[in-house]
TORRO-220658 format. One line per field, with one value per residue: residue in three letters; residue number from 1; x, y, z of N, C-alpha, C, O, CB in turn. Coordinates in steps of 0.001 Angstrom, whole numbers, padded with zeros to 6 digits, m for minus. Glycine has a CB too. Layout:
N
r	c(ALA, ...)
k	c(NUM, ...)
nu	c(X, ...)
nv	c(Y, ...)
nw	c(Z, ...)
cau	c(X, ...)
cav	c(Y, ...)
caw	c(Z, ...)
cu	c(X, ...)
cv	c(Y, ...)
cw	c(Z, ...)
ou	c(X, ...)
ov	c(Y, ...)
ow	c(Z, ...)
cbu	c(X, ...)
cbv	c(Y, ...)
cbw	c(Z, ...)
This chain:
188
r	c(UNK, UNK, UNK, UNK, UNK, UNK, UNK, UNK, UNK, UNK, UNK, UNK, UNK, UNK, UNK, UNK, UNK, UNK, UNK, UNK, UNK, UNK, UNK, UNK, UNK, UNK, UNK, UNK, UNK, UNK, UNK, UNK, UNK, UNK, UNK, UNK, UNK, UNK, UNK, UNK, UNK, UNK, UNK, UNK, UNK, UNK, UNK, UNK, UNK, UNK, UNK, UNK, UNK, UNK, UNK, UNK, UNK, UNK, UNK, UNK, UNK, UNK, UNK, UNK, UNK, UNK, UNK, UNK, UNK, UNK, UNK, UNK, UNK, UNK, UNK, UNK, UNK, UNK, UNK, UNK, UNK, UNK, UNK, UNK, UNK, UNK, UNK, UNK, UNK, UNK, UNK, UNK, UNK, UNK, UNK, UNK, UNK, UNK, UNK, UNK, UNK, UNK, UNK, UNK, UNK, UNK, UNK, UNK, UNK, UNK, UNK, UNK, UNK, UNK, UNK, UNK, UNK, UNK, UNK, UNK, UNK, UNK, UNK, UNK, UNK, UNK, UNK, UNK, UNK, UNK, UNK, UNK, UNK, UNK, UNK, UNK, UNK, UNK, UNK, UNK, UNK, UNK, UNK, UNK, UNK, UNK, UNK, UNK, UNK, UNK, UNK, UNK, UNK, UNK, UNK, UNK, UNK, UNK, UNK, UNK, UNK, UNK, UNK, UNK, UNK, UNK, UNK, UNK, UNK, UNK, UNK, UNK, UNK, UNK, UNK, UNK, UNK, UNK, UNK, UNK, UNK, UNK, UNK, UNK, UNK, UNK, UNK, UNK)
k	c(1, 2, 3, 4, 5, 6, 7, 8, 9, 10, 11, 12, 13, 14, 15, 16, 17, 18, 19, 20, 21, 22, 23, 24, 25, 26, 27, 28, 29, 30, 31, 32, 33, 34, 35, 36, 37, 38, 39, 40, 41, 42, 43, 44, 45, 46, 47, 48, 49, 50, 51, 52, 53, 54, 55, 56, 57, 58, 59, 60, 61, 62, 63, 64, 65, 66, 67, 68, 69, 70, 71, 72, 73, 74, 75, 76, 77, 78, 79, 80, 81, 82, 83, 84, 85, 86, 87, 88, 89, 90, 91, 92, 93, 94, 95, 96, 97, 98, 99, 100, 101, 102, 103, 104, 105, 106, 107, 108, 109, 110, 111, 112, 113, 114, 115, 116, 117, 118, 119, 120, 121, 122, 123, 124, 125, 126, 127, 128, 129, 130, 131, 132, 133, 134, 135, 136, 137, 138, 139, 140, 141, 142, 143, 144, 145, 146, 147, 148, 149, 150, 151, 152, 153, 154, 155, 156, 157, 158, 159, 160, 161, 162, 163, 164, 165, 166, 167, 168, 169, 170, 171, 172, 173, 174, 175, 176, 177, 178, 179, 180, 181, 182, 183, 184, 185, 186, 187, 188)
nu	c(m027030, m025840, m023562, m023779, m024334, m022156, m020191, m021075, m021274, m018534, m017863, m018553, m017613, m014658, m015130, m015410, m013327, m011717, m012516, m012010, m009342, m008670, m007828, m005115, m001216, m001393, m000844, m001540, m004494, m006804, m009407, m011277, m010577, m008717, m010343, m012090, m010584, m010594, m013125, m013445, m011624, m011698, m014686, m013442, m011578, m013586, m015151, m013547, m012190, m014061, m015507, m017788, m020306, m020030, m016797, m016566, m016950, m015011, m012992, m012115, m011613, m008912, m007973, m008002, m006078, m004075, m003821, m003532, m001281, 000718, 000369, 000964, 003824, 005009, 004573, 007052, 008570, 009080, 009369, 012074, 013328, 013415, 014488, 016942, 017674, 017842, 020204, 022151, 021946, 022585, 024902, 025808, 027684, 029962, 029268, 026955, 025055, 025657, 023966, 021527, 021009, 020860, 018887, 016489, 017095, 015775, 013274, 011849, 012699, 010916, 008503, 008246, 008367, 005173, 003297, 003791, 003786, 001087, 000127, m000376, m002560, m004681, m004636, m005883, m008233, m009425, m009645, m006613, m007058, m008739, m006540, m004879, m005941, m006823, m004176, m003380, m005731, m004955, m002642, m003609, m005376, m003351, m001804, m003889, m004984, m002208, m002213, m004350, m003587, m001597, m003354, m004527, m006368, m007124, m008457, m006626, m003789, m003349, m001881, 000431, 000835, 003606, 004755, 003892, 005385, 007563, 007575, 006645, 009307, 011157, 009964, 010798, 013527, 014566, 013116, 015260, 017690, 017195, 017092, 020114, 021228, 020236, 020632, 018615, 016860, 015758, 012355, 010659)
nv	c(m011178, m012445, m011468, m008572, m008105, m008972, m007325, m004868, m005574, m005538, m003114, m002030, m003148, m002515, 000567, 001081, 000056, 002324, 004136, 003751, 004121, 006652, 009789, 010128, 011299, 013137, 014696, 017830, 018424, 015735, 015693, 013662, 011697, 009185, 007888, 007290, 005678, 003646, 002775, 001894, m000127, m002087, m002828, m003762, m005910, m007627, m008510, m009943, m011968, m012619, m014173, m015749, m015115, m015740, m016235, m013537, m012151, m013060, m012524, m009639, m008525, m009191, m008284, m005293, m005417, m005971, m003509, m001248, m002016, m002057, 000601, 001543, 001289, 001843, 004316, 004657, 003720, 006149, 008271, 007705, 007666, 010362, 011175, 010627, 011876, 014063, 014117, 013424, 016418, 018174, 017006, 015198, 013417, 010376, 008297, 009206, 008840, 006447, 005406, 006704, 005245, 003143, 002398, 002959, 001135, m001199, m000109, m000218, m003225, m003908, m003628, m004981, m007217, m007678, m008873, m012050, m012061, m012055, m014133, m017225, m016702, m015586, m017855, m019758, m018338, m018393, m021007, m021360, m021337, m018762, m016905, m017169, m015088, m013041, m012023, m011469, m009958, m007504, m006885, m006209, m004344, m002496, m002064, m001131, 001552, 003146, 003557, 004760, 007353, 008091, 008695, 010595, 010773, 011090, 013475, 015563, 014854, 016315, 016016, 018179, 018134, 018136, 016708, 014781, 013784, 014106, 011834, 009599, 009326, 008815, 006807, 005449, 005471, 003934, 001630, 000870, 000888, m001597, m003265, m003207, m003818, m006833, m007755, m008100, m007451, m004591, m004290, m004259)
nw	c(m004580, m001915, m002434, m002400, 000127, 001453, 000750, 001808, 004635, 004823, 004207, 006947, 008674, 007667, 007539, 010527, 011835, 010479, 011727, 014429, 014574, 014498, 013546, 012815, 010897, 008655, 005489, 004577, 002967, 002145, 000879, 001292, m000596, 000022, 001841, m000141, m002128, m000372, 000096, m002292, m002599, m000930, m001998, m004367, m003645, m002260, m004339, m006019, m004131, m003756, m000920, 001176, 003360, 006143, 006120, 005150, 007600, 009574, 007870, 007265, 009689, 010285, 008140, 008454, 011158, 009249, 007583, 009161, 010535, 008258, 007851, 010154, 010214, 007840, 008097, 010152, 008661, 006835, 008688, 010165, 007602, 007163, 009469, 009039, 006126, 007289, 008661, 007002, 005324, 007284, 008041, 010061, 012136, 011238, 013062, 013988, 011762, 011637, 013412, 012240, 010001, 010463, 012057, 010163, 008212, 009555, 010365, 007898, 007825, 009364, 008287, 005962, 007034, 007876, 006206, 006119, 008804, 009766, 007770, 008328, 009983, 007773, 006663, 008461, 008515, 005792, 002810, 000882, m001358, m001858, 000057, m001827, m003527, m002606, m002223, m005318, m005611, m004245, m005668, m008140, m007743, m007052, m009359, m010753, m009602, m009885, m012195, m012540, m011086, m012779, m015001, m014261, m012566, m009747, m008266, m006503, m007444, m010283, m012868, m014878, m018721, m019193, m016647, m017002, m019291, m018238, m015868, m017611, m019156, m017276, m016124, m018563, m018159, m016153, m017068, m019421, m017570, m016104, m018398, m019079, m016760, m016886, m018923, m020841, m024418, m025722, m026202, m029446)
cau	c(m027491, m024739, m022034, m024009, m024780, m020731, m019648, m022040, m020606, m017280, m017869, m019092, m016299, m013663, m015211, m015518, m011886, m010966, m013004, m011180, m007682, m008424, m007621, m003427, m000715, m001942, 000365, m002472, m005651, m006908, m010567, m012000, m010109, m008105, m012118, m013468, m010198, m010575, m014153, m013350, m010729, m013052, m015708, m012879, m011314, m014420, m015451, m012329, m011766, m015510, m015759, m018807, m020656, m019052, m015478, m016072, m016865, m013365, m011344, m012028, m010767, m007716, m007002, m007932, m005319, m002696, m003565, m003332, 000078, 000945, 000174, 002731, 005035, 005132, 004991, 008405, 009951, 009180, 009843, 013474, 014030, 013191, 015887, 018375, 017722, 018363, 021519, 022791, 021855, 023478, 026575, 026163, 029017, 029872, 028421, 025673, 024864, 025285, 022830, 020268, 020976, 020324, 016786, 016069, 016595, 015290, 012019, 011730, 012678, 010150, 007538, 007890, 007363, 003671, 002486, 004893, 003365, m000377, m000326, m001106, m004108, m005241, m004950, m006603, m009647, m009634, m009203, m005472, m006948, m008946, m005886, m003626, m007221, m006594, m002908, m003552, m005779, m004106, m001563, m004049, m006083, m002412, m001575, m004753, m004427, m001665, m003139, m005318, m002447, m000564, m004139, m004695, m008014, m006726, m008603, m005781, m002727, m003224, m000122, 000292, 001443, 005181, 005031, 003518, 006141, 008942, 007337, 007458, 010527, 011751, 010084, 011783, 015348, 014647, 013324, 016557, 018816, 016801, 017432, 021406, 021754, 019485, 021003, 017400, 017231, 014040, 011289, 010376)
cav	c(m010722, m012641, m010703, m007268, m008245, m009758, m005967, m004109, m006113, m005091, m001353, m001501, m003472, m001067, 001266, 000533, m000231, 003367, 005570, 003489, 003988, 008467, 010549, 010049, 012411, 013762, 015938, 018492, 018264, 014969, 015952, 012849, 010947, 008370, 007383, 006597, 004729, 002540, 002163, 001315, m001581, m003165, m003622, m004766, m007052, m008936, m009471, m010314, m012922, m013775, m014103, m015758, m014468, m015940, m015975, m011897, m011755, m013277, m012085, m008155, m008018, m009339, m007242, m003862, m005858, m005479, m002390, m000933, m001988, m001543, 002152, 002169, 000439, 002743, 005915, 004733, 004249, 007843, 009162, 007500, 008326, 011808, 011466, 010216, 012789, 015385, 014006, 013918, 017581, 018826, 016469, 014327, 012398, 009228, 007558, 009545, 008548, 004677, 005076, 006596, 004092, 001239, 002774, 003028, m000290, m001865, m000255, m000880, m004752, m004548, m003304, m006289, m008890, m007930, m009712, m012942, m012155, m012234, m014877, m017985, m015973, m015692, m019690, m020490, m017797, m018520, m021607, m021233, m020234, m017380, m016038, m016211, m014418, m011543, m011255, m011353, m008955, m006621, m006114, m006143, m002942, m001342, m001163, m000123, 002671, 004016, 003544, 006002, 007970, 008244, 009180, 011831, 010326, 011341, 015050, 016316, 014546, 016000, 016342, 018555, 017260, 018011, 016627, 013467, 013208, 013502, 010598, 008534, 009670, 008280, 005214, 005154, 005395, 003195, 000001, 001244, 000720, m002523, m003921, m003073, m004902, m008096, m008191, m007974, m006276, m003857, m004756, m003535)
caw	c(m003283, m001381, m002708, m001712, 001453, 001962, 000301, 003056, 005712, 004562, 004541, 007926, 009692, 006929, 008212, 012282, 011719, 010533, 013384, 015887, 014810, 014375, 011445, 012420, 010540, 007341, 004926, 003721, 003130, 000923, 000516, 001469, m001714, 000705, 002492, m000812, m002235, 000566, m000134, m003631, m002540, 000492, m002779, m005397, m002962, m001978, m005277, m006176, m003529, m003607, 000242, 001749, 004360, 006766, 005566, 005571, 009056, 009750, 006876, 007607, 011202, 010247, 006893, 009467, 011473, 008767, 006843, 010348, 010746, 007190, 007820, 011163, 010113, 006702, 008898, 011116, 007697, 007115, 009859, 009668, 006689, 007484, 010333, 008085, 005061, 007833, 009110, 005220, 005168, 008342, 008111, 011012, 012071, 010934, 014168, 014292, 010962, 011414, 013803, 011500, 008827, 010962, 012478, 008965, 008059, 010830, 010532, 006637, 007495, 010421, 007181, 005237, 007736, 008134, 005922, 006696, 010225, 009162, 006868, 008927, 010409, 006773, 006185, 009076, 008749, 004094, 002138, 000594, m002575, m001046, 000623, m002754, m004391, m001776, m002655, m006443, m005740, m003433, m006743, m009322, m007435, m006869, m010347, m011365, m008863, m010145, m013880, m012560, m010856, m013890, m015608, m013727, m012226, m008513, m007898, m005796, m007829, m011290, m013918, m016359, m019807, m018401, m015624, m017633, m019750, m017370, m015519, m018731, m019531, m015981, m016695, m019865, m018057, m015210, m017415, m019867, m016739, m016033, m019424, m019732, m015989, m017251, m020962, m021967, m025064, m026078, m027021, m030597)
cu	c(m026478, m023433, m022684, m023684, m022775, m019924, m020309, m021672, m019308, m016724, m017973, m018053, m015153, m013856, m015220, m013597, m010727, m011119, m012236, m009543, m007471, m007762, m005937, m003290, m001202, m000612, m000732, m003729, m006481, m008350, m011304, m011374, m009470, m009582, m012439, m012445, m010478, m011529, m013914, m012378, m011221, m013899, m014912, m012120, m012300, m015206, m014708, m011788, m012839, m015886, m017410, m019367, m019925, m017407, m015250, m016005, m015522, m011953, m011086, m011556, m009242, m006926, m007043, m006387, m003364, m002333, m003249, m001519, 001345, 001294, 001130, 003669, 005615, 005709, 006613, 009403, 010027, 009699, 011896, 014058, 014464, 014749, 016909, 018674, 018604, 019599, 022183, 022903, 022613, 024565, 026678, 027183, 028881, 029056, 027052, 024522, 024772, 023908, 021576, 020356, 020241, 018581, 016659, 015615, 015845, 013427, 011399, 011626, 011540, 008386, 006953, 007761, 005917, 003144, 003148, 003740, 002059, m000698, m000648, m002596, m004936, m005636, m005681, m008048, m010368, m008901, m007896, m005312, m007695, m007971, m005172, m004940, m006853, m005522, m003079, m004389, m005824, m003277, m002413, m005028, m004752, m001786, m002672, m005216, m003044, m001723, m003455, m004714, m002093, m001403, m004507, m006049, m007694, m006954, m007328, m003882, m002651, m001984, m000283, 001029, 002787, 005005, 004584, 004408, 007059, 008768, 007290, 008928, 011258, 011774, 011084, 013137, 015226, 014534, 014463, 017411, 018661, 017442, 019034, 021781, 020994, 020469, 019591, 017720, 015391, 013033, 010717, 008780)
cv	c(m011069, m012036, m009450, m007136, m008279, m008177, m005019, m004729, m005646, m003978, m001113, m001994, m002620, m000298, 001744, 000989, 001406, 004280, 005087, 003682, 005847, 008437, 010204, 011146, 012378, 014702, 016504, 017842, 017079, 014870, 014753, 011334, 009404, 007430, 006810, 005737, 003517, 001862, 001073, m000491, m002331, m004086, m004598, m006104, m008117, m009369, m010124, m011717, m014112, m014484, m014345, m014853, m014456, m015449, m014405, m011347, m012429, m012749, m010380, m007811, m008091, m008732, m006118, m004256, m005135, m004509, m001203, m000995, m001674, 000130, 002817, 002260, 001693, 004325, 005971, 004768, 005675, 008788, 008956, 007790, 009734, 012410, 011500, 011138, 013928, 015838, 014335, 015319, 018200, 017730, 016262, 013840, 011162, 008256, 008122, 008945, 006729, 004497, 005187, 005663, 003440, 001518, 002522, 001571, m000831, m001520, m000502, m002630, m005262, m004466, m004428, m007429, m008661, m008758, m011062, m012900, m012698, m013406, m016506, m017514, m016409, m017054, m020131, m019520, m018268, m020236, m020982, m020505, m019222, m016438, m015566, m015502, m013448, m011363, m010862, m009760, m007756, m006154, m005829, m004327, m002137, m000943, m000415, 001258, 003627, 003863, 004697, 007160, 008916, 008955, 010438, 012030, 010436, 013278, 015872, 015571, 014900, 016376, 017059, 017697, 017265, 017221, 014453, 012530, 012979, 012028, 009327, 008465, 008782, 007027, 004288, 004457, 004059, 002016, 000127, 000236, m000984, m003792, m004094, m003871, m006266, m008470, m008484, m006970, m005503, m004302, m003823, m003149)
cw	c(m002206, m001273, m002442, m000494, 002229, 001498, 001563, 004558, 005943, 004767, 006006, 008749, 009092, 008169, 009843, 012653, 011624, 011277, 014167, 015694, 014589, 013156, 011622, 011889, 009071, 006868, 004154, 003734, 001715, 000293, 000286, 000310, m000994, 001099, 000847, m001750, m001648, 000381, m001506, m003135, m001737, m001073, m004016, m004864, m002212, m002875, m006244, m005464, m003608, m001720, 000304, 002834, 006093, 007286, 005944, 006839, 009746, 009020, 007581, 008853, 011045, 009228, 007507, 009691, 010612, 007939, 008090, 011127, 009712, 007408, 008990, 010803, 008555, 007572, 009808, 009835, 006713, 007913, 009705, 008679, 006587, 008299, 009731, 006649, 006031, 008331, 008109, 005412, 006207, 008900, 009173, 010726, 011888, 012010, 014539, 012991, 010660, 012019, 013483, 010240, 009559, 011565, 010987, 007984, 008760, 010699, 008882, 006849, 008366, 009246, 006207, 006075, 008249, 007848, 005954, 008148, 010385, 008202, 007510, 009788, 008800, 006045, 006795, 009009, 006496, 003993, 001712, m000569, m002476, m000729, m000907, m003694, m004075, m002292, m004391, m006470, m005456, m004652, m007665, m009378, m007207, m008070, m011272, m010651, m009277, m011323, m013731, m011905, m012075, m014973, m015457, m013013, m010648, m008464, m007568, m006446, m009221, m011658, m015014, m017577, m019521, m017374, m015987, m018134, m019043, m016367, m016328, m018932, m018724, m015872, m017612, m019540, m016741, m016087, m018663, m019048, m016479, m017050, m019438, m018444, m016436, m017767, m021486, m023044, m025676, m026570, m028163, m030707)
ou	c(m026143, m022556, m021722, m022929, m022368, m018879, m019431, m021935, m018918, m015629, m017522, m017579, m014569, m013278, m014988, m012988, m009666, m010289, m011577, m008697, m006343, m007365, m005368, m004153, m001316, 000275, m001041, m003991, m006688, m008554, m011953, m011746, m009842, m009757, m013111, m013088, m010597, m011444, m014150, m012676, m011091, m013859, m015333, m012063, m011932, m015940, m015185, m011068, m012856, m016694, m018226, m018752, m019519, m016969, m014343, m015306, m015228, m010755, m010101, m011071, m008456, m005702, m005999, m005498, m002360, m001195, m002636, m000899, 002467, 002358, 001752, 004445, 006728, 006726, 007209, 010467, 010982, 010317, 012718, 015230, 015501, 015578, 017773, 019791, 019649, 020078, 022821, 024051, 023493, 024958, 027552, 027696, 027838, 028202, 026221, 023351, 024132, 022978, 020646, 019327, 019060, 017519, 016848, 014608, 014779, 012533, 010310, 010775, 011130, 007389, 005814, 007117, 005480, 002523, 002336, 002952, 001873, m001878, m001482, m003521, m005667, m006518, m006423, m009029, m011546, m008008, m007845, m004470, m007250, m008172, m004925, m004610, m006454, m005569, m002810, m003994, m006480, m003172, m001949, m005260, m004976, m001258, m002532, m005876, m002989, m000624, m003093, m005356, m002282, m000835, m004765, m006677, m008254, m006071, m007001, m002883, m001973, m001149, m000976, 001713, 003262, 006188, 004890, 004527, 007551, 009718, 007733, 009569, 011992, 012699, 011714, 013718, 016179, 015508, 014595, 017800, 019656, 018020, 019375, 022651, 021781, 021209, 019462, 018465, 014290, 013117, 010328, 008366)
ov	c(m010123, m012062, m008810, m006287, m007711, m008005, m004462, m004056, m005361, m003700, m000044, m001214, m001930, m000308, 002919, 001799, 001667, 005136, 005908, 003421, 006336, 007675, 009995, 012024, 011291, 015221, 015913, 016850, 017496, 014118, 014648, 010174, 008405, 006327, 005781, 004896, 002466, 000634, m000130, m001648, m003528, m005293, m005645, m007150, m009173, m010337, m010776, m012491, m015343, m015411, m013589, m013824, m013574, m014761, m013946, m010404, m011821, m012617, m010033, m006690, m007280, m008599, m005512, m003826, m004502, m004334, m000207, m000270, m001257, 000684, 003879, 003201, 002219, 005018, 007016, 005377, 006041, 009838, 009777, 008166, 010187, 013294, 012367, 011104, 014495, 016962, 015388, 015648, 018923, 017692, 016912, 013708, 010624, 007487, 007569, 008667, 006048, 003829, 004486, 005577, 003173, 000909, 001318, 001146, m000902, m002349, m001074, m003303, m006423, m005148, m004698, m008444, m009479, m009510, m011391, m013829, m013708, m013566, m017009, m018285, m017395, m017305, m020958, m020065, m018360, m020671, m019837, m019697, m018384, m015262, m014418, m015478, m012673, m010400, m009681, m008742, m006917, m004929, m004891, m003537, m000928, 000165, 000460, 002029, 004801, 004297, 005633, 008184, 010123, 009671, 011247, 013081, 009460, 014130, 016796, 015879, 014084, 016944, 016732, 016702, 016133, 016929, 013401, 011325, 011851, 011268, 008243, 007420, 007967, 006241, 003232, 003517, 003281, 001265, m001045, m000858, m001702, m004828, m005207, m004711, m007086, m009351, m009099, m005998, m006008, m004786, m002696, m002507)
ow	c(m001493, m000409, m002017, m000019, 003242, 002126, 002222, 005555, 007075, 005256, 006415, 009575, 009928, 009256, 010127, 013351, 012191, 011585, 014805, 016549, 014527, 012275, 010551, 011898, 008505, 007547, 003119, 004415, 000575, m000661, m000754, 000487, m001610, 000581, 000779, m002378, m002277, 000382, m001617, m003433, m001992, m001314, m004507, m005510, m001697, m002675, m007172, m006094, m003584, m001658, m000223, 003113, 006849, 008207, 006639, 007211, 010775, 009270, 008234, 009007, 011534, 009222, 007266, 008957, 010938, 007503, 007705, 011904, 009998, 007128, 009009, 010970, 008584, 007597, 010067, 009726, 006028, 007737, 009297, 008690, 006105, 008084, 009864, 006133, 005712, 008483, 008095, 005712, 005738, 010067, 009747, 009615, 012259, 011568, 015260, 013251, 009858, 011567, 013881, 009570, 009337, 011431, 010816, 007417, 008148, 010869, 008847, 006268, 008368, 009478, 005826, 005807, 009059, 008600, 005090, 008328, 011064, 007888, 006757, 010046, 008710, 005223, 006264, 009514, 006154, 004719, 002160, m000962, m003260, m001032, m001276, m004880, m004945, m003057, m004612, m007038, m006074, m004720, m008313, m010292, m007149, m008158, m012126, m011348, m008910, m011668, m014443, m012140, m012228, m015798, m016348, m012887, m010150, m008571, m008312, m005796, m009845, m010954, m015978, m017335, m019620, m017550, m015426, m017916, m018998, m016177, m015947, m018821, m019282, m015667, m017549, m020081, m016707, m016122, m019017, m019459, m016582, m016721, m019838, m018675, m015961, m017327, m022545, m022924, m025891, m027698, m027859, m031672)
cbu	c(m028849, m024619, m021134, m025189, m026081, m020101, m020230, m023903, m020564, m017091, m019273, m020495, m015781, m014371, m015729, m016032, m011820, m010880, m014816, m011460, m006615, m007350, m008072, m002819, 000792, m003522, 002018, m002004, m006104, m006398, m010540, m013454, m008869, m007146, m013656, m014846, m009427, m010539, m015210, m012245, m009299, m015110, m016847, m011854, m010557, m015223, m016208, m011647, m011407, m014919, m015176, m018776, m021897, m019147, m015416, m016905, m018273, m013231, m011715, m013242, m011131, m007565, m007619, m009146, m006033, m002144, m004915, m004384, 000220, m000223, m001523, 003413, 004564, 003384, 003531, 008710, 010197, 008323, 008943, 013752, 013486, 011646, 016248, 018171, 016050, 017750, 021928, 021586, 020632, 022509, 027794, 025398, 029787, 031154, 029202, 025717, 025601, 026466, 022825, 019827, 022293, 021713, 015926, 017133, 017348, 016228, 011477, 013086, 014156, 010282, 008214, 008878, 008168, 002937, 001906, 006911, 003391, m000722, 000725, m000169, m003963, m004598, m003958, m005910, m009415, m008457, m010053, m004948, m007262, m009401, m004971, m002062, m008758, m006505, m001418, m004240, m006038, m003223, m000255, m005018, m007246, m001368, m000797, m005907, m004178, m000704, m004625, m006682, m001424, 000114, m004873, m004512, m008690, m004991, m009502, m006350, m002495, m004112, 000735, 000823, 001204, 005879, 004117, 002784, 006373, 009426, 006385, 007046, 010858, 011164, 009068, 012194, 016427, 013728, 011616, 016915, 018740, 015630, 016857, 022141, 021567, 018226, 022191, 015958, 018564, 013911, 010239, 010865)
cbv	c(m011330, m013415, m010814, m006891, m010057, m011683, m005481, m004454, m007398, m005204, m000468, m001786, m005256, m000023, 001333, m002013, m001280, 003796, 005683, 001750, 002665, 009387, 013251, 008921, 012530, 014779, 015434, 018585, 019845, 013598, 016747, 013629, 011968, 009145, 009230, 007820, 004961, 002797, 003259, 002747, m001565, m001342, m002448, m003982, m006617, m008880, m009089, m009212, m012463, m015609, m012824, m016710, m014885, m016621, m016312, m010914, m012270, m014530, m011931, m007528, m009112, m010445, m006940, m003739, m007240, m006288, m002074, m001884, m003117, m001909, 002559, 001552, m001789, 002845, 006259, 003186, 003030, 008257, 008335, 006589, 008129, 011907, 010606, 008452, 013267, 015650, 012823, 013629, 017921, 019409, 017308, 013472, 012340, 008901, 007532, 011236, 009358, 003460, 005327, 008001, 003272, 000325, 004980, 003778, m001078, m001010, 001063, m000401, m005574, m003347, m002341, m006644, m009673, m007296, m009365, m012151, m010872, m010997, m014758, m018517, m013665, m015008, m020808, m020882, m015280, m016926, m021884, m022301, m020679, m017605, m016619, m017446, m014612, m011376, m012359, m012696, m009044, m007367, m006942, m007747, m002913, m001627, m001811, m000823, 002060, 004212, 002521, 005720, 006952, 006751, 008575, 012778, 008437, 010611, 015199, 016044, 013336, 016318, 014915, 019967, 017714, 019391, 017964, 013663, 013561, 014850, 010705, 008831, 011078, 008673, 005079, 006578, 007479, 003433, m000913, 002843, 001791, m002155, m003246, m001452, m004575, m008177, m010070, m007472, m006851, m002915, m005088, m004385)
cbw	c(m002952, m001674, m004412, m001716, 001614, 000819, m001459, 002767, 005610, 003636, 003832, 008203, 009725, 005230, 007731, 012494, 010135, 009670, 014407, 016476, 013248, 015669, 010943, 011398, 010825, 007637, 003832, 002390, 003266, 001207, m000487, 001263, m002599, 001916, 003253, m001790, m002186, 001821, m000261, m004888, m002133, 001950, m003502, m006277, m002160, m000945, m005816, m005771, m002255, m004886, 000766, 002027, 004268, 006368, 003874, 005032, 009855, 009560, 004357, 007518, 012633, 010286, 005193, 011226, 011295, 008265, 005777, 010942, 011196, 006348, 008109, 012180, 009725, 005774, 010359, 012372, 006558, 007300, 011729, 009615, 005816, 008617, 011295, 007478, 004370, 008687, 009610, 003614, 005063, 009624, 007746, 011291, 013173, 010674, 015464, 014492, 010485, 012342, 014513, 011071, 008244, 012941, 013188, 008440, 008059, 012446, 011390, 005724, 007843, 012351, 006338, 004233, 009399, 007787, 004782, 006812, 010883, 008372, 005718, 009660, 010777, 006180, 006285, 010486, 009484, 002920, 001370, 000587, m003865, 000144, 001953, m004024, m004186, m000114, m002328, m006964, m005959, m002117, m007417, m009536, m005964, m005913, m011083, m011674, m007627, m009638, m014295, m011835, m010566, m014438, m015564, m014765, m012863, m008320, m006628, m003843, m007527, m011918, m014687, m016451, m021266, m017768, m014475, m018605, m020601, m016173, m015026, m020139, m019403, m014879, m017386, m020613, m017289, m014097, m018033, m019615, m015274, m016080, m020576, m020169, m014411, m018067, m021414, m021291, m026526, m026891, m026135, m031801)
């Protein structure tokens, strides 16, 4: 009953959290699939962390907080990149071109200090092993997300069997390339 109640709390500040920040840029139309991921990771991350009642009414303002900035901070290194693909393509000049490098970086390096930024918030609102619960399972819902990616369990992302294999395939060559810079050697 505690853990309903601490999941229903969760949805409702989630949710609070995403009317107030508007729908933003979209590429197409995602048929609601993005809304009910989110739902899904609100309920696997608080039974995952195990969050009191309490605890949730402090933790959730501050994960809005940084999925909120997560989601800027992502979009500038889009956008830059965007700039910088376009320069490539129409053969900017060398100086025009430093200057989209360096946006580029810059807002990529400004991407990863979120969470760096956020993480004394998170000590002082969670016990220590609460917070590394959330990070654990912040990765543990992103590779089972793209499990289900790769499954084809994403309505609007399916793959045909080509399109399957060439993504193995890719895999294939990338942990390949992995192995020959290590000196790992295959696993049989």
């Amino acid at each position: 009953m505690k853990q309903l109640i601490s999941v229903l709390c969760a949805l409702v500040i989630v949710s609070a959290g995403a009317f107030a920040q508007g729908p933003g840029p979209r590429r197409g139309n995602d048929n609601g699939w993005r809304e009910r991921v989110r739902s899904e990771k609100v309920a696997f991350l608080t039974s995952e962390i195990d969050l009191t009642e309490s605890e949730a009414q402090v933790f959730w303002p501050i994960y809005n907080q940084i999925q909120k900035e997560q989601r800027e901070t992502f979009e500038a290194v889009q956008k830059a990149y965007d700039a910088m693909a376009k320069g490539v393509q129409e053969g900017k000049s060398s100086k025009e071109m430093d200057k989209l490098v360096k946006a580029y970086i810059d807002a990529k390096e400004k991407g990863e200090g979120v969470e760096t930024k956020y993480l004394n918030k998170l000590l002082k609102a969670l016990p220590a092993d609460k917070v590394a619960r959330y990070y654990v399972a912040e990765e543990k819902f992103r590779h089972q997300q793209i499990g289900r990616l790769g499954n084809g369990n994403f309505p609007n992302f399916r793959m045909s069997d080509e399109q399957r294999q060439q993504w193995k395939e890719r895999g294939d060559q990338i942990r390949e390339q992995f192995r020959n810079i290590t000196g790992q050697k295959k696993e049989e």
